[in-house]
MIFIMAR-531939 format. One line per field, with one value per residue: residue number from 1; residue in three letters; x negated, y, z of N, C-alpha, C, O in turn. Coordinates in steps of 0.2 Angstrom, whole numbers. Example, Ala and Ser with C-alpha at 12.3 -4.5 7.8 and 13.67 -1.06 7.14 Angstrom:
<rs>
n 1; 2
res ALA; SER
n_east -66; -64
n_north -28; -11
n_up 39; 35
ca_east -62; -68
ca_north -22; -5
ca_up 39; 36
c_east -66; -64
c_north -16; 0
c_up 39; 39
o_east -71; -67
o_north -17; 6
o_up 42; 40
</rs>
This chain:
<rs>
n 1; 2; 3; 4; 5; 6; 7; 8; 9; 10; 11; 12; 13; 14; 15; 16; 17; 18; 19; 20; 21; 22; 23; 24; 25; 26; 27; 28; 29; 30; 31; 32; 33; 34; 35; 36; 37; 38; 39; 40; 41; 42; 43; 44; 45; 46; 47; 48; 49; 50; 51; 52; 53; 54; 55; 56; 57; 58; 59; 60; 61; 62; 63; 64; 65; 66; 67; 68; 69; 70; 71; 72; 73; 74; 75; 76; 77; 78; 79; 80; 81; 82; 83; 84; 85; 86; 87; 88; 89; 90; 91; 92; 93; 94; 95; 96; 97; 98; 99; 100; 101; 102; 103; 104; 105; 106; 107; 108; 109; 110; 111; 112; 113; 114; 115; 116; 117; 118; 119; 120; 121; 122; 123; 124; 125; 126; 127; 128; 129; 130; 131; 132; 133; 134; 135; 136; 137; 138; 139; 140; 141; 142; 143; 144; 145; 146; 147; 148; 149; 150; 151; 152; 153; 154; 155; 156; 157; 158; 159; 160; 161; 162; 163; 164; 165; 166; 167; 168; 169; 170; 171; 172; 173; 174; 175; 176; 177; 178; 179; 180; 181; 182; 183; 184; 185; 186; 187; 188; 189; 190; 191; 192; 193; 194; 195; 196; 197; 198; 199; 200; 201; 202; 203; 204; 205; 206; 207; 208; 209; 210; 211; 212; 213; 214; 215; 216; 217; 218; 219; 220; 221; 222; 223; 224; 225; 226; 227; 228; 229; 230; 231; 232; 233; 234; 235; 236; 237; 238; 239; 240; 241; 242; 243; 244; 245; 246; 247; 248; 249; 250; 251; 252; 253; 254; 255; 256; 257; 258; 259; 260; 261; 262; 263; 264; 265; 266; 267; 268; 269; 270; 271; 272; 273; 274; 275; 276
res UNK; UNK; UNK; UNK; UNK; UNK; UNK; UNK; UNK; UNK; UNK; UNK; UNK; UNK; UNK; UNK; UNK; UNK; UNK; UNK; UNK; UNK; UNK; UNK; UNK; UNK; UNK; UNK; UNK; UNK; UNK; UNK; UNK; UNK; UNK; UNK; UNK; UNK; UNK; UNK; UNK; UNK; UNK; UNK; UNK; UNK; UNK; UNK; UNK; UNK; UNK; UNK; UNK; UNK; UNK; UNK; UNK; UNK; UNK; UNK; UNK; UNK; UNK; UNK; UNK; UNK; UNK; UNK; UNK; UNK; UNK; UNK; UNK; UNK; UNK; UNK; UNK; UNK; UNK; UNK; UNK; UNK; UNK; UNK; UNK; UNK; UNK; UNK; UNK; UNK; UNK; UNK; UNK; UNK; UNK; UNK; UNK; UNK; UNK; UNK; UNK; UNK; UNK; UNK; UNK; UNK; UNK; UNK; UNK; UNK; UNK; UNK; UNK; UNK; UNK; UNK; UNK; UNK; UNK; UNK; UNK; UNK; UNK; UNK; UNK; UNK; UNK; UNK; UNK; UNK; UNK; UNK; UNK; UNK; UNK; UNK; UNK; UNK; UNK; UNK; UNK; UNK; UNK; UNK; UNK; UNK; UNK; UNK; UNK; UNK; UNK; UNK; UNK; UNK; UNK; UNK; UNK; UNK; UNK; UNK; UNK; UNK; UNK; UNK; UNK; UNK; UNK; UNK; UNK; UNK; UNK; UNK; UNK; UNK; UNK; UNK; UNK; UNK; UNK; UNK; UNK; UNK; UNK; UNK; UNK; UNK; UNK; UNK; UNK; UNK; UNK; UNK; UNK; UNK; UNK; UNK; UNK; UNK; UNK; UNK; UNK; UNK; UNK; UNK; UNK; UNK; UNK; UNK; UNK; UNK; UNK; UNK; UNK; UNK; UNK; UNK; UNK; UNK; UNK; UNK; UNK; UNK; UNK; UNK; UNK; UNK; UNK; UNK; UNK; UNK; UNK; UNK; UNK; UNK; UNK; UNK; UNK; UNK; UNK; UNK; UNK; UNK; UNK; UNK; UNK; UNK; UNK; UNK; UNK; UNK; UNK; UNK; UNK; UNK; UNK; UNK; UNK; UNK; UNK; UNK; UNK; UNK; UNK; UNK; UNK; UNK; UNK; UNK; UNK; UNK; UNK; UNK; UNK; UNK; UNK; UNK
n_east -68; -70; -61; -60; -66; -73; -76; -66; -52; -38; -30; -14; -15; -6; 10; 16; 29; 29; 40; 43; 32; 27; 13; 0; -3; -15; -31; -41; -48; -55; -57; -55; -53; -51; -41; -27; -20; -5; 3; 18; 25; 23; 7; -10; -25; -42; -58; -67; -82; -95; -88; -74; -56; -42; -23; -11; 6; 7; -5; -19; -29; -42; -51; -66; -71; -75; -78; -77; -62; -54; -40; -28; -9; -3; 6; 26; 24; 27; 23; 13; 6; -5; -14; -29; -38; -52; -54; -66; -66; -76; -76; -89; -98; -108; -110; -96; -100; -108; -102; -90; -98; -102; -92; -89; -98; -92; -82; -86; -90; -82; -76; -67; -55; -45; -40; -27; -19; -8; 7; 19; 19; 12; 24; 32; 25; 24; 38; 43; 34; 39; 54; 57; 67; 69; 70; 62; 48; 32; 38; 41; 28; 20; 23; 22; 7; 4; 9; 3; -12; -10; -9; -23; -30; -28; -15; -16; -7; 8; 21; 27; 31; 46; 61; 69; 79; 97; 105; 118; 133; 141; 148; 162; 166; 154; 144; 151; 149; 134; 135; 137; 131; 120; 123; 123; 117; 103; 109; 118; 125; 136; 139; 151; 159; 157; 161; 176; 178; 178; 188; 187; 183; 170; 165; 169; 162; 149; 148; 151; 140; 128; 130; 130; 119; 108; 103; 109; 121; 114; 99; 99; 99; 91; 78; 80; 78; 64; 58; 62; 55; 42; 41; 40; 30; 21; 22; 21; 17; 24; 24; 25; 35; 47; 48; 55; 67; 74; 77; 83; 80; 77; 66; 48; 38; 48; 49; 36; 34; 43; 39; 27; 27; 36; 30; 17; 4; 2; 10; 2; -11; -5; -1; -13; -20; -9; -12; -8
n_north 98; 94; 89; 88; 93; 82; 72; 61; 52; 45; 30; 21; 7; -3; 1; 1; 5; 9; 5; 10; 4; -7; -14; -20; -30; -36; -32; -26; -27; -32; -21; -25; -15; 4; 11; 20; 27; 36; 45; 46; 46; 43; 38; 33; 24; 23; 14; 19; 10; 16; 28; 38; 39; 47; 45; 58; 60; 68; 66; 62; 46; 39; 23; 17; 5; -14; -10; -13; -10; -4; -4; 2; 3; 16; 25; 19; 16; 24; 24; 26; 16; 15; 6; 10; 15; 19; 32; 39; 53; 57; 45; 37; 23; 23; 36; 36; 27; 36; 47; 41; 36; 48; 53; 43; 47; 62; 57; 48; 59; 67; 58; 51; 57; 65; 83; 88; 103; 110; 103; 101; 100; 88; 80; 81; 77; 61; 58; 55; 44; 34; 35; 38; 39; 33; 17; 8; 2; 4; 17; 22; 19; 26; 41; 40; 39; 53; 58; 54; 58; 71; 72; 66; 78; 88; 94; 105; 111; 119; 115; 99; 85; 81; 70; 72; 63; 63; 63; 48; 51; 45; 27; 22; 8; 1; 6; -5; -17; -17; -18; -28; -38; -36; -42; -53; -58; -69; -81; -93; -85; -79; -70; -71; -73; -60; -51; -56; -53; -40; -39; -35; -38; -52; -44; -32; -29; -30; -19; -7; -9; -8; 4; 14; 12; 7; -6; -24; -30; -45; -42; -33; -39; -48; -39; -36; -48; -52; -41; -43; -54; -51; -42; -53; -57; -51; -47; -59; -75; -85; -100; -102; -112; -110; -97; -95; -103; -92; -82; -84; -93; -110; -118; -117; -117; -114; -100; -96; -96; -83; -75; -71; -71; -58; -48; -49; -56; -68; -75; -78; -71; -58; -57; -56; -46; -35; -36; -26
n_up -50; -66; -78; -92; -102; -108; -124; -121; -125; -116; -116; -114; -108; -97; -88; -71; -60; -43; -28; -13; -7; 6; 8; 0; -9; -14; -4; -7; -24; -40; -57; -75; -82; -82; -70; -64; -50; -46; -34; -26; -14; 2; 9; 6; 12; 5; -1; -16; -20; -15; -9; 0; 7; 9; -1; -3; -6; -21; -27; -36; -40; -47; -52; -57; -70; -64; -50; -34; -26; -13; -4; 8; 14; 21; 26; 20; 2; -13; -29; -44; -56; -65; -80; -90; -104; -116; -130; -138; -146; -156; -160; -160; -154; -146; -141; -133; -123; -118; -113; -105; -96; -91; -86; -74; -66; -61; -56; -46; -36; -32; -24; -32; -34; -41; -44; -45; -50; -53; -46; -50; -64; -64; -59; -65; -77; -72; -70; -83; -88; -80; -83; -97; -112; -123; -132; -142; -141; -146; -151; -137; -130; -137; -132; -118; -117; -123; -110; -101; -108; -104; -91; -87; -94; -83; -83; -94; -104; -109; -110; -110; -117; -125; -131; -148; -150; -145; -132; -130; -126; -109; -107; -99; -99; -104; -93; -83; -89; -89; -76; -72; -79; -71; -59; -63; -71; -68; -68; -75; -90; -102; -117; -120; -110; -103; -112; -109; -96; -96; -105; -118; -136; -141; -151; -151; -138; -143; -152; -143; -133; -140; -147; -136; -127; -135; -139; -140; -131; -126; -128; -118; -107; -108; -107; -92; -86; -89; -83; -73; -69; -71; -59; -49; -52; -50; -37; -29; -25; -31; -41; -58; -63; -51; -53; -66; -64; -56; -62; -72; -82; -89; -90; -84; -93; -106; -101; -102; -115; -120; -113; -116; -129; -131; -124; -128; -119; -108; -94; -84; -87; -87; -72; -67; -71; -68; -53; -38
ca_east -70; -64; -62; -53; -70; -77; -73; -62; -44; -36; -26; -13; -13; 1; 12; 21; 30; 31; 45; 45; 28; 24; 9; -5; -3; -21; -33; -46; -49; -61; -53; -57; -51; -49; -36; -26; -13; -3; 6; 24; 27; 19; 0; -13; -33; -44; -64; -73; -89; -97; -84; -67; -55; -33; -22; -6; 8; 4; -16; -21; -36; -45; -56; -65; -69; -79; -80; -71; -56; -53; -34; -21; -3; -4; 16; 29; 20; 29; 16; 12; -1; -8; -21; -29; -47; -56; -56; -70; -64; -81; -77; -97; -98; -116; -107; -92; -103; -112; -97; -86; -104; -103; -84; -90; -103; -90; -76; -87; -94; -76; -73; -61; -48; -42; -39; -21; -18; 1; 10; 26; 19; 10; 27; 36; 23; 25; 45; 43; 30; 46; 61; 58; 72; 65; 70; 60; 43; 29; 37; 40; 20; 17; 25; 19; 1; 5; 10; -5; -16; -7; -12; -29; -31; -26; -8; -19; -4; 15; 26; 28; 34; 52; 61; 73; 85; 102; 109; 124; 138; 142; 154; 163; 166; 148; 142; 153; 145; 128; 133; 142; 126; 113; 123; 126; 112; 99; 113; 120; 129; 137; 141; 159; 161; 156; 167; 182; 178; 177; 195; 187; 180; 164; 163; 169; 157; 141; 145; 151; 136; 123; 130; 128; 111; 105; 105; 112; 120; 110; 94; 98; 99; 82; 74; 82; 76; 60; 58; 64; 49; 37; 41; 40; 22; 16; 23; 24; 11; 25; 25; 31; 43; 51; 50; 61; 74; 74; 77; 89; 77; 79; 59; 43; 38; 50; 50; 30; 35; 49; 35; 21; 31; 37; 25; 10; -1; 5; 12; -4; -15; -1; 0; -20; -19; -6; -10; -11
ca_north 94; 96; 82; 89; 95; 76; 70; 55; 51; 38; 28; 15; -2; -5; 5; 0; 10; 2; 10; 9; -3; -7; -17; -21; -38; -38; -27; -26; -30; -28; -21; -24; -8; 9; 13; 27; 28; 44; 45; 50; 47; 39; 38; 25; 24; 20; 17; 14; 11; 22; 33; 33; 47; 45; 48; 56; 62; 72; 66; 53; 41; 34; 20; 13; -2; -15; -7; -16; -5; -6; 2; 0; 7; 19; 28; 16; 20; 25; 26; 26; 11; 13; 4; 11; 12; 27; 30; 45; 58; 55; 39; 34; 19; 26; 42; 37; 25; 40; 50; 38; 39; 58; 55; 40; 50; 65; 54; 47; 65; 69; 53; 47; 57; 72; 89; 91; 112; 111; 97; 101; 99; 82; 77; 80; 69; 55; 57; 56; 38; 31; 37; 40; 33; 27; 12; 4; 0; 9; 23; 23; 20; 35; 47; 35; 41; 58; 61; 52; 62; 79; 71; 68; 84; 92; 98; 111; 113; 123; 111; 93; 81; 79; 67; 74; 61; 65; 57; 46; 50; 38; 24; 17; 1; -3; 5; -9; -22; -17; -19; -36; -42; -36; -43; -61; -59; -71; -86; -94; -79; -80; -65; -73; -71; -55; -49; -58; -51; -33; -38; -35; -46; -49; -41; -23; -28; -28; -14; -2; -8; -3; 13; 16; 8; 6; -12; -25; -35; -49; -37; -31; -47; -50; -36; -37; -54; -50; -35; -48; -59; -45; -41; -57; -61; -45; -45; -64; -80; -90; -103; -100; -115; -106; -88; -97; -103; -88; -77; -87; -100; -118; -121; -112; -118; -108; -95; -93; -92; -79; -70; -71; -67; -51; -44; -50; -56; -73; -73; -80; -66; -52; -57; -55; -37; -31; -35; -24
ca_up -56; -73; -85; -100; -108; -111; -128; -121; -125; -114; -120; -110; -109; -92; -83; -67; -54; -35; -25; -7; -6; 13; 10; -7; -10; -11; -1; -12; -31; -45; -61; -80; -86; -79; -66; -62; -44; -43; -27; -27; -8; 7; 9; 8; 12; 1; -2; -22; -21; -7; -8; 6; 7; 9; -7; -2; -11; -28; -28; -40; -38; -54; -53; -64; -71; -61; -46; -27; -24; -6; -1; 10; 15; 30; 25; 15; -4; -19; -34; -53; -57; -72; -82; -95; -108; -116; -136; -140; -153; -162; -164; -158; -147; -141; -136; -131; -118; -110; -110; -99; -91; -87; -80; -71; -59; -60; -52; -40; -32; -29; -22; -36; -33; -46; -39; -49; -47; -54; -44; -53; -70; -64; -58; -73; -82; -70; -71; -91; -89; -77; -86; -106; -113; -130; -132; -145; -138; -150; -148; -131; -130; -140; -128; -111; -119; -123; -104; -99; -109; -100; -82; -88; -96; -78; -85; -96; -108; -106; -111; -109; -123; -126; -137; -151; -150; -142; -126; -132; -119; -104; -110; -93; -100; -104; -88; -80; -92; -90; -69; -72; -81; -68; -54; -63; -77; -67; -69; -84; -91; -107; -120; -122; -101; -100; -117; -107; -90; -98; -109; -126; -140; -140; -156; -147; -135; -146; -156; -140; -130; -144; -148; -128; -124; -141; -138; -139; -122; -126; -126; -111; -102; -109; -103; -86; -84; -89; -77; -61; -69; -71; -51; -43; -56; -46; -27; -28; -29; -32; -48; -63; -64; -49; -56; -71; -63; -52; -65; -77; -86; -91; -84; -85; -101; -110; -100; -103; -122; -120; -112; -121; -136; -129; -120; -131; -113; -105; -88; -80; -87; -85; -65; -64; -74; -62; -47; -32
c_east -66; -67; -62; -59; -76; -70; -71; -56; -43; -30; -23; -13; -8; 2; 16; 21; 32; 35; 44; 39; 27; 16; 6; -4; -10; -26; -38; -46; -53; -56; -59; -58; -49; -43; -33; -18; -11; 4; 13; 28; 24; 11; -5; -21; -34; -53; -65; -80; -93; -92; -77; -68; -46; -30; -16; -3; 6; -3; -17; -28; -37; -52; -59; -67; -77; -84; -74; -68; -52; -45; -30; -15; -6; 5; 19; 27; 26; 24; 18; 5; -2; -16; -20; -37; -48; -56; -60; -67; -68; -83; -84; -98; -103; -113; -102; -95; -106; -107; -93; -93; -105; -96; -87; -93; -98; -85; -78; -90; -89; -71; -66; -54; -49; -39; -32; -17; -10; 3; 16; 26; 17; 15; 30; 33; 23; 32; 44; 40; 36; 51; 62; 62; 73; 65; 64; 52; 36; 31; 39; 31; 16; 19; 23; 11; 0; 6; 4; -10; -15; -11; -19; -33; -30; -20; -10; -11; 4; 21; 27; 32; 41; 54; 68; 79; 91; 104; 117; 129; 139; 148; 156; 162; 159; 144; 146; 150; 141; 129; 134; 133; 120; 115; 124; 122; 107; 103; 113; 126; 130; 140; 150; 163; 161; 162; 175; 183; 181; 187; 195; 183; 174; 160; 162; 162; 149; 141; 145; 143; 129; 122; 126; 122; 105; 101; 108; 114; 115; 101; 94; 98; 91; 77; 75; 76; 68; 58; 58; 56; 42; 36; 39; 29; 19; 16; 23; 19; 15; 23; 29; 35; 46; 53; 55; 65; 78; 78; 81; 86; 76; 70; 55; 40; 40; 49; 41; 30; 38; 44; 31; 22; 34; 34; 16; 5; 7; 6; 7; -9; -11; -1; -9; -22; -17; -5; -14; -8
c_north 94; 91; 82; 92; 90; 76; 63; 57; 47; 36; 21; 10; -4; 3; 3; 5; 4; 8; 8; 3; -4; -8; -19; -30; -41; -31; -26; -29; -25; -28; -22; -19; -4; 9; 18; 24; 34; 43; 47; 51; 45; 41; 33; 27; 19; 20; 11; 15; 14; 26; 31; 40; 43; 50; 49; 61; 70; 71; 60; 51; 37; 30; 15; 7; -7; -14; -10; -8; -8; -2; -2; 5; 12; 23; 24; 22; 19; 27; 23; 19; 10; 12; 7; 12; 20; 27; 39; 48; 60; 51; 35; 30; 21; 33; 42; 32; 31; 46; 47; 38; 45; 55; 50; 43; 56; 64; 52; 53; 70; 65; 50; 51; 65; 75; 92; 100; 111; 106; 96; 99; 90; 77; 75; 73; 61; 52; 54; 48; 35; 30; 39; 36; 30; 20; 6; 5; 5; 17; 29; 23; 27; 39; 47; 41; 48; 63; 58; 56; 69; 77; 72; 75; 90; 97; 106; 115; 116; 118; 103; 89; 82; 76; 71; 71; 62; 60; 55; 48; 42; 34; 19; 9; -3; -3; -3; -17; -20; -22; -28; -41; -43; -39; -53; -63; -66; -79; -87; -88; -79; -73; -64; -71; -66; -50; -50; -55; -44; -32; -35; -42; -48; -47; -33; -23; -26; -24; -9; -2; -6; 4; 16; 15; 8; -1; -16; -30; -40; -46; -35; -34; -48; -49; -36; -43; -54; -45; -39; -51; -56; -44; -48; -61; -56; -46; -53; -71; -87; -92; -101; -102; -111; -97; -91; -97; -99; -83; -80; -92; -106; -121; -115; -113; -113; -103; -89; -90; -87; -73; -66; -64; -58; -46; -44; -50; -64; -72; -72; -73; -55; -50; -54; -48; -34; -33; -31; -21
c_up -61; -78; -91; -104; -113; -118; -129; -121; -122; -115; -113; -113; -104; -89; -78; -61; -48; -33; -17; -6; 3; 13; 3; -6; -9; -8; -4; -19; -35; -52; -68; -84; -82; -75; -62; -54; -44; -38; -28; -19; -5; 6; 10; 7; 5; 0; -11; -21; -15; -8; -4; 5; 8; 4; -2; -7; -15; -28; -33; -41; -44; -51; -58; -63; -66; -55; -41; -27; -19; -6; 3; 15; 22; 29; 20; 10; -9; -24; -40; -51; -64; -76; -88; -99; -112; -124; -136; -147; -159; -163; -164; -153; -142; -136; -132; -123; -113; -109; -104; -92; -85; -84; -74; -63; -58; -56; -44; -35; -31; -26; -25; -35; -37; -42; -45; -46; -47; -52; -50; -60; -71; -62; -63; -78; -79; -71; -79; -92; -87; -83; -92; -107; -122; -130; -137; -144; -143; -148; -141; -128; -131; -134; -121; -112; -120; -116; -103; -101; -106; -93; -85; -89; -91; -81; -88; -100; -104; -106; -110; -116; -122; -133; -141; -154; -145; -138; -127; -124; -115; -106; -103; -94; -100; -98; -83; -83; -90; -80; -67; -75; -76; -61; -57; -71; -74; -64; -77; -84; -100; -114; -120; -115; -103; -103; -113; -100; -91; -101; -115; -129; -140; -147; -155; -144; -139; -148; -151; -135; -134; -144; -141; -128; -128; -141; -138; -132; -121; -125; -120; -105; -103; -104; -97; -84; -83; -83; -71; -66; -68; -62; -47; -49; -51; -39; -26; -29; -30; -41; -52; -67; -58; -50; -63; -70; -57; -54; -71; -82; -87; -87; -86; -92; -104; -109; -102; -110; -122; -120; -117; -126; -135; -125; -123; -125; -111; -97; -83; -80; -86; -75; -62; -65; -68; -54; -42; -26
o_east -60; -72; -62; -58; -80; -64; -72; -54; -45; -26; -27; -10; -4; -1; 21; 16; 35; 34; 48; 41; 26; 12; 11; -4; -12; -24; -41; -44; -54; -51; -65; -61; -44; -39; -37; -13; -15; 9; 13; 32; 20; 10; -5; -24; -30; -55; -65; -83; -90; -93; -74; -72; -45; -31; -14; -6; 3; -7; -16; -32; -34; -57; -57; -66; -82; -89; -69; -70; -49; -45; -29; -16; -10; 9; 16; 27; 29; 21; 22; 0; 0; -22; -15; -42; -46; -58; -56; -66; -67; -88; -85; -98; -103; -113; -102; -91; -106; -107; -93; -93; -107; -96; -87; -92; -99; -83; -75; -93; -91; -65; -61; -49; -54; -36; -33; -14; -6; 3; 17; 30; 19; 14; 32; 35; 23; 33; 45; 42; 40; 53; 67; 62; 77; 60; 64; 50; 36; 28; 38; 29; 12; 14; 24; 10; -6; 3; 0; -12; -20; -14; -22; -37; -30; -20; -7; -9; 5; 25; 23; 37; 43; 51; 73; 83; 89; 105; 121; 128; 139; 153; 152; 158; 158; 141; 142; 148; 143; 125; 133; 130; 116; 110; 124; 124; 108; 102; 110; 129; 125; 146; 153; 168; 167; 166; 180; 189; 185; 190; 200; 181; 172; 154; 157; 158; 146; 135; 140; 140; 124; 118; 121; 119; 99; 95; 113; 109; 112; 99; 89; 97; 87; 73; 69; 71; 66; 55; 54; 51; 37; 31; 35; 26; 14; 11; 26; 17; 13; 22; 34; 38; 50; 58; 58; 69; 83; 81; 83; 90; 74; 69; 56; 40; 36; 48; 41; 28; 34; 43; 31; 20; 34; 37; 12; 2; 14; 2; 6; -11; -14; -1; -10; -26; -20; 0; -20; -13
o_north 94; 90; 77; 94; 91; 79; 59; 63; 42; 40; 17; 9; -8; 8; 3; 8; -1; 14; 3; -2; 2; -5; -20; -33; -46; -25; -24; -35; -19; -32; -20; -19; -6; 5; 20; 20; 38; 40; 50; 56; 43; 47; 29; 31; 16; 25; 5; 20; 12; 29; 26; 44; 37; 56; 45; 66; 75; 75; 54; 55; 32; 33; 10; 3; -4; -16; -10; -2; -13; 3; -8; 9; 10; 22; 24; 29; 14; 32; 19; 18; 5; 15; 8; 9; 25; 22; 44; 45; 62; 50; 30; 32; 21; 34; 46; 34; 31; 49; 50; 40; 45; 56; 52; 41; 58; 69; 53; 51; 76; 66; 49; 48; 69; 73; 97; 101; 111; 102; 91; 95; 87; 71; 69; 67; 56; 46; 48; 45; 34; 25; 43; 30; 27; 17; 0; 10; 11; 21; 35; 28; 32; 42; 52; 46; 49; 68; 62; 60; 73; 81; 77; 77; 96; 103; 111; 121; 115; 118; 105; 91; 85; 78; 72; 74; 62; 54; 58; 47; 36; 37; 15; 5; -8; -8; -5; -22; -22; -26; -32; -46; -48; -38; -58; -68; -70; -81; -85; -86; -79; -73; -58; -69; -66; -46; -46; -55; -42; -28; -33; -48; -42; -48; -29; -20; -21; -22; -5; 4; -3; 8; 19; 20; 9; -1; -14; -33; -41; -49; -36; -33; -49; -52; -35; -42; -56; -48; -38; -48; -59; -45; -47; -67; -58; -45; -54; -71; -93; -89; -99; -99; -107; -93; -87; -92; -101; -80; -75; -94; -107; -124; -109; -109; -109; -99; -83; -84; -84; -68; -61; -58; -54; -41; -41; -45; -64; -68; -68; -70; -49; -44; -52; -44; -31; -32; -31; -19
o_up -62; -81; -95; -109; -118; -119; -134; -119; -125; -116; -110; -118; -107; -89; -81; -57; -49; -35; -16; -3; 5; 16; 0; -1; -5; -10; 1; -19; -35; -52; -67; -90; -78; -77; -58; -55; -41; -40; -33; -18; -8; 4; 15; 3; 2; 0; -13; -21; -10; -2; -4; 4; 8; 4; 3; -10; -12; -31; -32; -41; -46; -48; -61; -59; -65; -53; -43; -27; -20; -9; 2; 19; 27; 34; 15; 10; -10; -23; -42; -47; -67; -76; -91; -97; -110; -126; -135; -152; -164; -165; -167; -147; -136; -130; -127; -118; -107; -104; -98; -86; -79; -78; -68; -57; -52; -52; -39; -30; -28; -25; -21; -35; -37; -37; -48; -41; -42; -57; -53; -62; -75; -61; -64; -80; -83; -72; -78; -97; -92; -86; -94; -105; -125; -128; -135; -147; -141; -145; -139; -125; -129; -132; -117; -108; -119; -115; -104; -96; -107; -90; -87; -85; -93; -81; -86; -99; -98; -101; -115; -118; -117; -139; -137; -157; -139; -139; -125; -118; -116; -108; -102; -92; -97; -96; -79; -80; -84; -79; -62; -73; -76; -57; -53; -74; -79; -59; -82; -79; -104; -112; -120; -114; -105; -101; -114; -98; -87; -100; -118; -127; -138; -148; -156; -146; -137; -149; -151; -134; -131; -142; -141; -130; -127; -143; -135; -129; -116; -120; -116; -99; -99; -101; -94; -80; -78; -79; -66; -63; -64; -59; -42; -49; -47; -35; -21; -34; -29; -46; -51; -72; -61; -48; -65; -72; -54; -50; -75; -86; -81; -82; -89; -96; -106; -113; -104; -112; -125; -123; -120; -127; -139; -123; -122; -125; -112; -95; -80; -74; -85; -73; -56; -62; -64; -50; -41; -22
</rs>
């Protein structure tokens, strides 16, 4: 089945990697927008719709929207879970409706699963959604979407994106910061600690851990924090006054701001997107 001659573009909206899942949180769910799995290790059943078949490493499985998506572990799973939606290149919502139409009946008559010929190429793009090191969010997106549109396209093209920013050398000192914050981030942790911990000021601090990270340590605390919250919104039904103070927040209150605000999506409806 070849999909690269419809005139969709997919375009993401989430991306998370699971590492080592044992077990689906849920064994079933209905999604509101498209969904792609690509495998990285393990292996897991699966049926949409009338169709059942088992992904395992290098196979990716789209389902789309609306439809029960049955799956569960059968090998500790490693996987890509990405949501994402369809923009037509002629811009006609009439057409762009019986397009995803033709993929819709094309997916289910290979029972949802993409027949990727170049594993190597579809690894690369899956390494590249993981580990872009773009840090500032747009244009990290751009090049997320970029590899995306390469898988979809069955890795037709030679080359794979790369960004033409240069990789700052390793600076021990910050590596030792970065390790000080992620072992003692999800506490009170104070900028002025960690500057004294390290033996500079925390003026050094802020400008060496930029240069490096292209951040600064307070940023990095953020996102970190963010990240454990993000984890336990997904693998976790606990509340989210204990996801606060779990994670370094004064209650859930703030924390839903904190969210909100940096993620554009509240906690509540963030946990109901990604769960699987």
């Amino acid at each position: 089945m070849n999909l690269s001659s419809s005139g969709l573009i997919p375009l993401l909206s989430h991306h998370i990697y699971w590492d080592h899942k044992t077990k689906f949180q849920f064994n079933v769910d209905i999604y509101e927008h498209w969904v792609l799995f690509a495998v990285e290790g393990g292996s897991f059943s699966y049926r949409i719709g009338e169709a059942e078949g088992t992904a395992n490493m290098g196979d990716v499985i789209v389902c789309p929207p609306e439809l029960s998506f049955h799956r569960s572990v059968m090998h500790t799973l490693s996987f890509h879970f990405i949501g994402f939606s369809f923009r037509s290149v002629s811009d006609e919502q009439g057409k762009q409706t019986e397009e995803e139409e033709s993929v819709r009946l094309r997916l289910a008559a290979s029972s949802y699963k993409l027949t990727i010929s170049q594993r190597e190429r579809l690894a690369d793009n899956l390494r590249f959604l993981k580990e872009h090191p773009e840090k500032e969010i747009n244009l990290k997106r751009h090049w997320q979407n970029h590899a995306l549109s390469d898988i979809w396209r069955y890795c037709q093209s030679s080359e794979a994106p790369t960004s033409d920013k240069a990789v700052p050398p390793i600076d021990p000192l910050i590596e030792q910061a970065k390790l000080f914050i992620e072992q003692n981030g999800f506490g009170e942790l104070s900028m002025l600690e960690l500057a004294a911990e390290l033996g500079i000021s925390s003026v050094q601090l802020s400008r060496r851990f930029s240069k490096s990270e292209g951040m600064n340590p307070s940023h990095y605390l953020a996102q970190l924090r963010l990240e454990k919250v993000k984890e336990l919104l997904m693998d976790t039904d606990l509340p989210l006054e204990k996801i606060a103070v779990a994670c370094g927040y004064s209650n859930g209150f703030y924390l839903s701001r904190v969210f909100t605000k940096a993620l554009q999506t509240s906690p509540s409806a963030f946990r109901k997107t990604n769960r699987v």
